[in-house]
C-alpha positions as CSV (number, residue, x, y, z in Angstrom):
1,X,0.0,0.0,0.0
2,X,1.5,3.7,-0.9
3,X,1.2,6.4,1.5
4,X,-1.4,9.6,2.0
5,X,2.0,11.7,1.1
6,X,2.3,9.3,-1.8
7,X,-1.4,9.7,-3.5
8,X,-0.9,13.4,-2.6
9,X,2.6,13.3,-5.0
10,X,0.9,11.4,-7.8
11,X,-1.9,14.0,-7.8
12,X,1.2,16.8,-8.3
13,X,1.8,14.8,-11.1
14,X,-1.3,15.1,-13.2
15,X,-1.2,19.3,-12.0
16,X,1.7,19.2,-13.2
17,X,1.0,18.5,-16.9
18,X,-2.6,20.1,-17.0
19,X,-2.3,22.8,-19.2
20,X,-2.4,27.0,-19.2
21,X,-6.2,26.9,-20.3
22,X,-7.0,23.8,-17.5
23,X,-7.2,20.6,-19.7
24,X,-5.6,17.7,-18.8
25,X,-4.0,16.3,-21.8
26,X,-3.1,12.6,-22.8
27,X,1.0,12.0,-23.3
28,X,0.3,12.6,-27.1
29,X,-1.7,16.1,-26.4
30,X,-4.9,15.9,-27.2
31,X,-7.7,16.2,-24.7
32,X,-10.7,14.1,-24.1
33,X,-13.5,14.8,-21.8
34,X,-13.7,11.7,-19.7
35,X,-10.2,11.4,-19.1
36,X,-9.8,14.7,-18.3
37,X,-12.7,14.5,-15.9
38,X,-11.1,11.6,-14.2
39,X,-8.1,13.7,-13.6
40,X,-10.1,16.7,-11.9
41,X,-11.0,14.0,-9.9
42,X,-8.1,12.9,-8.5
43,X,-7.0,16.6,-8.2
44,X,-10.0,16.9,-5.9
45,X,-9.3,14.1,-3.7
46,X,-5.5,15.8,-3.3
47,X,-7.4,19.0,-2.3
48,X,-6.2,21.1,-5.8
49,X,-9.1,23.2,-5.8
50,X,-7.2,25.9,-8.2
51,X,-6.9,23.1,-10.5
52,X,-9.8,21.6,-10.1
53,X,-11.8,24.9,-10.7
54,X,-9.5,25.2,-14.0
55,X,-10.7,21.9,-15.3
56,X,-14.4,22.7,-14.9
57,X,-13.5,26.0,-16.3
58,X,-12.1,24.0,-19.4
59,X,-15.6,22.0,-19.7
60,X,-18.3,24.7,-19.4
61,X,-16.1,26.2,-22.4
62,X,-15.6,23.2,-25.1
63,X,-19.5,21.8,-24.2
64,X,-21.2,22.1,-27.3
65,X,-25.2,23.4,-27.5
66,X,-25.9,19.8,-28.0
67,X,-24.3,19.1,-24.3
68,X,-21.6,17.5,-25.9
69,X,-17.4,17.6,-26.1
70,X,-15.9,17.1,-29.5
71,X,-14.5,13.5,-29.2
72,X,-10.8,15.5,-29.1
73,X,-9.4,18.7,-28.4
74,X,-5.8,19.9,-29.0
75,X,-4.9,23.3,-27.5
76,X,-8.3,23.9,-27.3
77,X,-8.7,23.3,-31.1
78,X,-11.2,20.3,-32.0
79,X,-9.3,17.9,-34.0
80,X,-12.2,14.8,-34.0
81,X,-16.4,16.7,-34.3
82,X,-17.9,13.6,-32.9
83,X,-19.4,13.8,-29.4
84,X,-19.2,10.3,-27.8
85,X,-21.7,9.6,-25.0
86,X,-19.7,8.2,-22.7
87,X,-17.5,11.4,-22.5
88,X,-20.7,13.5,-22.4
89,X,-21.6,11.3,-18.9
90,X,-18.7,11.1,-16.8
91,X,-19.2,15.1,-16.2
92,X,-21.9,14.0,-13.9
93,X,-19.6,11.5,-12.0
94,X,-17.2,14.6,-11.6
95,X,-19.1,17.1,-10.0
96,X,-21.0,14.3,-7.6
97,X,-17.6,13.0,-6.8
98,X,-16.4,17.2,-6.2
99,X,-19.1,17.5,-4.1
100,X,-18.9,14.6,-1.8
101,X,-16.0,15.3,-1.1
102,X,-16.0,19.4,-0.8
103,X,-19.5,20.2,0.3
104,X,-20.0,23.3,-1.5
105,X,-23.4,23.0,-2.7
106,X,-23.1,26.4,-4.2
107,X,-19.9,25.3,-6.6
108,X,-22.4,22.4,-7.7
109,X,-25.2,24.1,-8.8
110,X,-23.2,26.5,-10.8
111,X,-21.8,23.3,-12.9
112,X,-25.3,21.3,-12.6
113,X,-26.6,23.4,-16.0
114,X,-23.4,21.5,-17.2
115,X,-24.5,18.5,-16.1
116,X,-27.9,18.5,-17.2
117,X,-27.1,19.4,-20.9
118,X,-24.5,16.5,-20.8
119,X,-26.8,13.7,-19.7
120,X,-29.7,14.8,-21.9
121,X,-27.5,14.3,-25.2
122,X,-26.5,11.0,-23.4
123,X,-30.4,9.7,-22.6
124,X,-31.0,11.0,-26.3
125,X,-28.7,8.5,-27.5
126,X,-30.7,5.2,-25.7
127,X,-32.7,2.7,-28.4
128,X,-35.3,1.0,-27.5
129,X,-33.5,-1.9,-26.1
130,X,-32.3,0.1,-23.2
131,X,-28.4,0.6,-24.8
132,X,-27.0,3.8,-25.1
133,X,-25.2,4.1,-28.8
134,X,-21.6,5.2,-28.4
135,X,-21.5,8.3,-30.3
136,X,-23.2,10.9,-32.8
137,X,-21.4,12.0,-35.3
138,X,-20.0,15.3,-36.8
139,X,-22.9,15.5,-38.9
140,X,-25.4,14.7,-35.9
141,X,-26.1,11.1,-36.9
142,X,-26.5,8.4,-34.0
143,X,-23.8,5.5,-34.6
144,X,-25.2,2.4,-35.0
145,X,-23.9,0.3,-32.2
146,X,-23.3,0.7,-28.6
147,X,-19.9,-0.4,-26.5
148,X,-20.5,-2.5,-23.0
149,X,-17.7,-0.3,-21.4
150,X,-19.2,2.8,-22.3
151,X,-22.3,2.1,-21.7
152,X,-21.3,0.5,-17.7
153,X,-19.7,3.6,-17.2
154,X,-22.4,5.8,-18.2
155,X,-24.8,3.7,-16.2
156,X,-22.8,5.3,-13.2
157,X,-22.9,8.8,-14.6
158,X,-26.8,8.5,-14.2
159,X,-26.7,7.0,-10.9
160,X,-24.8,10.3,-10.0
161,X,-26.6,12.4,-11.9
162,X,-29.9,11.3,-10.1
163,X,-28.2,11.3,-6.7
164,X,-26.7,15.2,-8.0
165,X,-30.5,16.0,-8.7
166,X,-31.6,14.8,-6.0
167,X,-29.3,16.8,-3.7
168,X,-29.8,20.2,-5.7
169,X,-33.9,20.1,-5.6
170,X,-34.4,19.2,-9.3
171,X,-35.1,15.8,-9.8
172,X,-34.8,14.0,-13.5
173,X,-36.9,11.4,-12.8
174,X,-36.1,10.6,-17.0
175,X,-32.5,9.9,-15.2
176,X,-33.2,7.2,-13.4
177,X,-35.5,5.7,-15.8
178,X,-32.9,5.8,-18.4
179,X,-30.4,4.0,-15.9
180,X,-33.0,1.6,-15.0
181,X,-33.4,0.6,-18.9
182,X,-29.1,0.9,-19.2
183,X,-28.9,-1.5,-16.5
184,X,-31.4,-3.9,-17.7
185,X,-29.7,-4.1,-21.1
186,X,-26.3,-5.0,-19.0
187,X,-27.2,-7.2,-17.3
188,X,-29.6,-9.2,-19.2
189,X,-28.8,-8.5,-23.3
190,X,-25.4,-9.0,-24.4
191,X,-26.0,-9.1,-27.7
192,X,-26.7,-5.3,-27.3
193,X,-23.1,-4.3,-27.5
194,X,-20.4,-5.0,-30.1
195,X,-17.8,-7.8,-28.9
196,X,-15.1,-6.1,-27.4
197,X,-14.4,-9.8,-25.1
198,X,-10.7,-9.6,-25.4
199,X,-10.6,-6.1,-24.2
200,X,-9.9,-6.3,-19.5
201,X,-12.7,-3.1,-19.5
202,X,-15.1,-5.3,-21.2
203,X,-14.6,-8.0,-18.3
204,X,-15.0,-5.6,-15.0
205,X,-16.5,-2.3,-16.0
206,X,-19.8,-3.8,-15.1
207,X,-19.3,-4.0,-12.1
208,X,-17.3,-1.1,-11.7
209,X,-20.1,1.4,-12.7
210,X,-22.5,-0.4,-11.0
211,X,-25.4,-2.5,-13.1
212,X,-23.8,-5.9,-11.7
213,X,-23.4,-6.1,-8.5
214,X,-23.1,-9.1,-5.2
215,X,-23.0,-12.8,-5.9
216,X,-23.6,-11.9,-9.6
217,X,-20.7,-9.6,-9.8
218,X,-17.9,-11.9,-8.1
219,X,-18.6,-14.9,-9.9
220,X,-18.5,-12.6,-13.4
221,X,-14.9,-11.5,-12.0
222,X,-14.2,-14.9,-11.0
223,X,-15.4,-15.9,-14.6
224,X,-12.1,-14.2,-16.5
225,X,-9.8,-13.7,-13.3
226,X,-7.2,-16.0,-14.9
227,X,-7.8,-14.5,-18.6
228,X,-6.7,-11.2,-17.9
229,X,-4.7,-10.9,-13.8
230,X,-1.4,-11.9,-14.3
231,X,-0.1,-12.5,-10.5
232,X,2.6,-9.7,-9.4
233,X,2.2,-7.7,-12.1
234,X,-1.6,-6.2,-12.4
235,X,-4.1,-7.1,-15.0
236,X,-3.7,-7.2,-19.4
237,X,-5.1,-4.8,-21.1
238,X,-6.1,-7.2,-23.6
239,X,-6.5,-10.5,-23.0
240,X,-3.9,-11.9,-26.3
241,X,-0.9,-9.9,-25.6
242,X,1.7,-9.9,-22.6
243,X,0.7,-6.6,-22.0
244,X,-0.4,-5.3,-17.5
245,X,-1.6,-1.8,-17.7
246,X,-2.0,0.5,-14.6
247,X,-5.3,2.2,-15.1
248,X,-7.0,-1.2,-15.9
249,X,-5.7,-2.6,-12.7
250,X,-6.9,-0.3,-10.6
251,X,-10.7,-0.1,-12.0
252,X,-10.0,-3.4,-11.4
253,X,-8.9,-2.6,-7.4
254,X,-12.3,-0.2,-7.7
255,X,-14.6,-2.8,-9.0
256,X,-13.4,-5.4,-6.3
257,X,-13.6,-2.6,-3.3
258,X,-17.5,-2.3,-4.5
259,X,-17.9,-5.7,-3.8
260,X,-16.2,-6.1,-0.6
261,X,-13.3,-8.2,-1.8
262,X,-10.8,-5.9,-0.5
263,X,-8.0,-8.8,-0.4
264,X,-8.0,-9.0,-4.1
265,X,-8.5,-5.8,-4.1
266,X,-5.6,-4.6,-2.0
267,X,-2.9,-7.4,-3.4
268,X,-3.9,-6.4,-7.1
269,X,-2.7,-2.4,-6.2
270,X,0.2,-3.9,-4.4
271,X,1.1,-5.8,-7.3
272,X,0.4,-2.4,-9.8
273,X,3.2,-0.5,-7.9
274,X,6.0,-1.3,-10.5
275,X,4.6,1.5,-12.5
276,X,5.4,4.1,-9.7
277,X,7.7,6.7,-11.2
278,X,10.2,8.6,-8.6
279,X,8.3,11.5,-9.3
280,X,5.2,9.9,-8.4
281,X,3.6,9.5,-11.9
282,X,3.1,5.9,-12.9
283,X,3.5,4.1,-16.5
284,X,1.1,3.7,-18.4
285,X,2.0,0.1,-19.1
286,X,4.8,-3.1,-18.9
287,X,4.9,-5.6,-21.9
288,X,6.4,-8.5,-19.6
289,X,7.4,-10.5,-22.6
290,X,9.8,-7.9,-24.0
291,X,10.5,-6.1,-20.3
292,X,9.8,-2.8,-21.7
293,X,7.4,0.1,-20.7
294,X,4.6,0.1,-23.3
295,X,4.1,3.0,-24.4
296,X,6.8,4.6,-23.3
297,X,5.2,7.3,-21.8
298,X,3.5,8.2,-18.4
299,X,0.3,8.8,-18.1
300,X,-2.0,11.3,-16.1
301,X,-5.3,9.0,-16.3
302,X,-3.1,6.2,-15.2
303,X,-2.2,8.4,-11.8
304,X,-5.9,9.5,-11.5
305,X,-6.7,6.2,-11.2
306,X,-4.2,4.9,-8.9
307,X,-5.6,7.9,-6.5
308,X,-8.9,7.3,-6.8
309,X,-8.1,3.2,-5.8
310,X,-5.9,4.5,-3.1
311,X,-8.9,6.7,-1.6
312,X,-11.1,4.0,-1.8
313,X,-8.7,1.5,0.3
314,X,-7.6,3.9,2.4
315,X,-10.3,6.5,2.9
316,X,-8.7,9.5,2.5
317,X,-11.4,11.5,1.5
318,X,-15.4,11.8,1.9
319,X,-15.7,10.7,-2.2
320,X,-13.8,7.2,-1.3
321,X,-17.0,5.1,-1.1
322,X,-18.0,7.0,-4.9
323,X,-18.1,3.3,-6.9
324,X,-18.9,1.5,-3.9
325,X,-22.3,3.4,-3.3
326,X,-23.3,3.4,-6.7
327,X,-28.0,2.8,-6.1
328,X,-28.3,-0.1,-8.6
329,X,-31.0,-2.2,-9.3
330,X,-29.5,-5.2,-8.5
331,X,-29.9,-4.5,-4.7
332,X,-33.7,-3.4,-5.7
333,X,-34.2,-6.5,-7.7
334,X,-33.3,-8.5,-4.2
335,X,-30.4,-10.1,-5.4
336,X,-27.6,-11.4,-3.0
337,X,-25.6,-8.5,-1.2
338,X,-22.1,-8.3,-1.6
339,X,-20.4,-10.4,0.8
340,X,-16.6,-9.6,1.5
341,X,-14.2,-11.9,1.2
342,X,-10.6,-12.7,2.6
């Protein structure tokens, strides 16, 4: 287990490549909104409120009319039109996350127009089914397909965006409804999403956003554990190549927290900390066949995660139980609770 001081130097790290006009850029300098939400995050749990505020700054500029981000942004240029809906989402997971953990109901409701916009666009994405399509293009058009990952993680932005609601006196009752559908289509219609099996995210993100959730959701991590954990090292990315990443591995560490197993949970973080960087930034990656970084780069979603596991094991901050509280209707359905384990 790393330190307080530790999680506190790995935030530095992501502040310390956000840029002049407050995004938070991928090693190659373009800037998404979901990862860049992720980072504010982990800003917030290190108490970086000037960068934090810079970040949100950064979103209420780039959102589109629609409520949409263009998919990427470079120096505040958009270099790819389409708005996907998963980045759209995760906005409401930031400022319920920001608000947990700062209190300052005043800071939410001036981002909660934000918030709305973003998870209208999303809920206008949904079919029939319950699914949530993955993007709409430059030219407004729905794709034709939605993506299990995406669509588990926007499950969560709902979740939050209800709970965010809720909390602010202006309930979206179409929210939870939407969520409700989402979840269904999760849990119950795989043939919904495109077969992205060999991808980890496909495998735990699930359970991580919430839709599966107790008896159902360890024996779906017990399903894969020995496809994609490779003992000592952290989880593959994919499940064909020798190939741990960081940020997997500890959605991974998240996803386990949430459903008590906090042994897995705790050993799989252990085993992640070969990424660590002096400077507290982490890898993004090790191909263990070759023994070489891969990429070679470090990576500021990579430290946002590995603070956001670390608050969640070590309660640092009010936002630590954030994917462990996630209302989801496996609970309501009566379905085993989780039970903890080791």
């Amino acid at each position: 287990m790393i330190s307080s001081g530790q999680v506190l130097q790995t935030a530095q790290s992501i502040a310390d490549i956000q840029e002049d006009d407050g995004g938070v850029p991928w090693p190659e300098g373009h800037v998404d909104a979901w990862n860049h939400v992720e980072c504010l995050m982990a800003m917030s749990v290190a108490g970086l409120t000037g960068n934090v505020e810079r970040g949100y700054a950064w979103l209420e500029r780039h959102q589109r009319d629609d409520g949409s981000w263009p998919m990427k942004l470079v120096k505040g240029e958009p270099t790819e039109l389409g708005g996907e809906s998963n980045h759209a989402a995760y906005v409401a997971v930031g400022v319920w996350h920001d608000l947990l953990i700062t209190g300052e109901l005043d800071t939410a409701r001036e981002r909660w127009p934000m918030v709305k916009r973003a998870l209208d666009y999303v809920v206008g994405l949904q079919t029939p089914r319950g699914e949530i399509v993955w993007e709409r293009d430059a030219r407004g058009r729905a794709a034709g397909y939605a993506l299990l990952t995406g669509c588990s993680s926007i499950h969560q932005a709902l979740r939050s965006g209800v709970l965010l609601a809720d909390r602010l006196d202006d309930p979206q009752p179409h929210w939870e409804l939407a969520a409700d559908r989402l979840a269904n289509a999760l849990q119950n219609l795989p043939d919904a999403f495109a077969d992205k099996s060999r991808f980890s995210m496909d495998w735990y993100y699930p359970v991580l956003g919430g839709a599966v959730r107790g008896d159902q959701g360890l024996e779906l991590l017990d399903k894969e554990w020995d496809t994609f954990v490779v003992e000592g090292l952290g989880i593959r990315c994919v499940s064909d190549q020798p190939w741990v990443t960081g940020a997997e591995t500890c959605e991974l560490v998240l996803a386990l927290d949430a459903l008590g197993d906090r042994r897995r949970a705790e050993r799989l973080f252990a085993d992640m900390q070969h990424l660590r960087h002096e400077d507290g930034s982490y890898w993004t990656g090790w191909q263990f066949a070759n023994r070489k970084h891969f990429p070679h780069e470090r990576s500021g979603y990579t430290a946002a995660a590995v603070v956001l596991a670390a608050d969640a094991l070590l309660g640092l901050t009010a936002g630590a139980a954030l994917f462990r509280d996630i209302p989801s209707p496996v609970r309501q359905a009566g379905l085993t609770p989780p039970r903890p384990r080791g």
